[in-house]
SEZAKE-24386 format. One record per residue (C-alpha): x, y, z; chain; residue number from 1. Coordinates in Angstrom, 1 decimal. Layout:
BEGIN
x X&y Y&z Z&ch A&i NUM .
...
END
This chain:
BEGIN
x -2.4&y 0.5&z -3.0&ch A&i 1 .
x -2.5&y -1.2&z -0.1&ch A&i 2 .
x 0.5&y -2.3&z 1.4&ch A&i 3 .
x 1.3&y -6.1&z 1.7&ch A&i 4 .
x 3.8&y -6.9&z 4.7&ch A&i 5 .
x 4.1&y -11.1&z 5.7&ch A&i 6 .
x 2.0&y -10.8&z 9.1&ch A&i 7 .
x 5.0&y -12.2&z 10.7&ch A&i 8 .
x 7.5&y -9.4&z 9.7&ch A&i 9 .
x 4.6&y -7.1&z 10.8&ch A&i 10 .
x 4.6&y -8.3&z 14.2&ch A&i 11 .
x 8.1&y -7.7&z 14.9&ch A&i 12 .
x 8.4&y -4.2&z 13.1&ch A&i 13 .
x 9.0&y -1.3&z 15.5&ch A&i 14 .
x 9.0&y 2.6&z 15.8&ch A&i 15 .
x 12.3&y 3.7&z 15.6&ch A&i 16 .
x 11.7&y 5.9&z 18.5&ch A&i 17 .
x 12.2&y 5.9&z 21.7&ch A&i 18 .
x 9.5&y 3.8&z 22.6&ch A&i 19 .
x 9.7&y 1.2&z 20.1&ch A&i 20 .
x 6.2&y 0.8&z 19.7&ch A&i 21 .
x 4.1&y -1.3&z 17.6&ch A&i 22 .
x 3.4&y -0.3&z 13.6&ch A&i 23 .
x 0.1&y -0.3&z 11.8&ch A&i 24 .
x -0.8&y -0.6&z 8.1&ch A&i 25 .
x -1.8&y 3.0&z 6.5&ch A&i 26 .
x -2.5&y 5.9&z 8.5&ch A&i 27 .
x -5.7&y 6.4&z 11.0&ch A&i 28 .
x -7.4&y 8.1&z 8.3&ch A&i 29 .
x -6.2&y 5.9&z 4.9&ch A&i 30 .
x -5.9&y 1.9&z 5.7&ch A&i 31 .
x -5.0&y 1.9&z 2.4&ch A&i 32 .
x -1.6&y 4.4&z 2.5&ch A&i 33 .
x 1.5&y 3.1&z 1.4&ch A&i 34 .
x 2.5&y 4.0&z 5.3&ch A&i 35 .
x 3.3&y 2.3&z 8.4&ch A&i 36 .
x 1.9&y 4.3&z 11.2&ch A&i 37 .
x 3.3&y 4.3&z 15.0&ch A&i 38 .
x 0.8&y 3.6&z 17.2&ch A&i 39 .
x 2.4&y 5.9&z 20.2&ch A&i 40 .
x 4.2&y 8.8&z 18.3&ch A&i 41 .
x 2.3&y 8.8&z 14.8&ch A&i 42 .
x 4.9&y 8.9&z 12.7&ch A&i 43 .
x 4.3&y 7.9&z 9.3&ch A&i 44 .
x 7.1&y 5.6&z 7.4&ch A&i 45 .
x 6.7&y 5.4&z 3.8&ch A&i 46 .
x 6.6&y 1.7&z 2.3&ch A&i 47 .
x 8.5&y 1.7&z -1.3&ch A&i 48 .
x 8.2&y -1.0&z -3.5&ch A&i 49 .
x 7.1&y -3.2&z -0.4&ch A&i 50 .
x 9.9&y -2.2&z 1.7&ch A&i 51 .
x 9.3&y 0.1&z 4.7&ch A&i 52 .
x 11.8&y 2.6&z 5.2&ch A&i 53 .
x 12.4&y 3.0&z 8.6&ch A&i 54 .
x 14.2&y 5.8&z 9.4&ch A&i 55 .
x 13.0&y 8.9&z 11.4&ch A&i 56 .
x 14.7&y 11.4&z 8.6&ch A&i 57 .
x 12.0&y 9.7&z 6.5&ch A&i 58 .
x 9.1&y 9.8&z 8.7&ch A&i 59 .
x 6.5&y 12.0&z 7.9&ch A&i 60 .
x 3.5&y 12.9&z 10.6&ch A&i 61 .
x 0.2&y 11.0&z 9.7&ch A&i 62 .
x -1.6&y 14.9&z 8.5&ch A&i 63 .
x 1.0&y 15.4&z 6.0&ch A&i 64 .
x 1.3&y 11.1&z 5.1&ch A&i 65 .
x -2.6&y 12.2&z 4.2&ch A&i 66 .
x -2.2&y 14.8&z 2.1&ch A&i 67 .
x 0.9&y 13.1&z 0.2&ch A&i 68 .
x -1.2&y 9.6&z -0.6&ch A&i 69 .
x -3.2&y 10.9&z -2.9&ch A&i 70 .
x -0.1&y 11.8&z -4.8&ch A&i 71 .
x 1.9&y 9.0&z -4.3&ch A&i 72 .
x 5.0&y 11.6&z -3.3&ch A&i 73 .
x 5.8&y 12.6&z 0.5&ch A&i 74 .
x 8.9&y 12.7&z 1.5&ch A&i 75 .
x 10.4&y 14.1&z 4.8&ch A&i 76 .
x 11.5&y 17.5&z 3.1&ch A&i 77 .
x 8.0&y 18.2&z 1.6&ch A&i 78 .
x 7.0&y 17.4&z 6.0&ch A&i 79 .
x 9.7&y 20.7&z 6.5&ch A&i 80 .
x 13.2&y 18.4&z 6.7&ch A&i 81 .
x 15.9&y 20.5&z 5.2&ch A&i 82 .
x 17.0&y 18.7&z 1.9&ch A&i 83 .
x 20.6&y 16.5&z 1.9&ch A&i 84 .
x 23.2&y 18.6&z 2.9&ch A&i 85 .
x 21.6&y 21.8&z 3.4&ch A&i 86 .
x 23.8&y 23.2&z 6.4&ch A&i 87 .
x 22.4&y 26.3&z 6.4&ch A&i 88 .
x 21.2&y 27.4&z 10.4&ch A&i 89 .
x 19.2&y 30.3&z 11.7&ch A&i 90 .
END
């Protein structure tokens, strides 16, 4: 499903990166992803229930925001984040 932002709110949704840059519907490969794709760093943000989740814990790169809309399940662990308190280091 395609996801379905007011054009308005869609102008003046960022990248929660350093740059701030602009967002685009889908990814470069799926207009039709439940993602919002930075145009400078290509981070993926997942849209749920016509809400994008922007937060860089939840951002997932556009290859693996790919694999995962087919599925309708990426997350940022299934990207390599360690899960919710897992404090366990090298």
């Amino acid at each position: 499903m395609a996801v379905q932002l007011d054009p308005q709110l869609l102008e003046i949704l960022a990248c929660p990166c350093p740059e701030h840059a602009p967002l685009q519907v889908g990814t470069p490969e799926d207009a039709m992803a439940d993602f919002l794709t930075c145009t400078s760093c290509g981070r993926a943000f997942p849209v749920r229930d016509g809400i994008p989740v922007l937060l860089l814990d939840e951002a997932v790169d556009a290859a693996a925001a790919r694999q995962g809309a087919g599925d309708g399940a990426v997350s940022a662990r299934s990207a390599g984040s360690p899960a919710d308190g897992d404090s366990t280091a090298g």
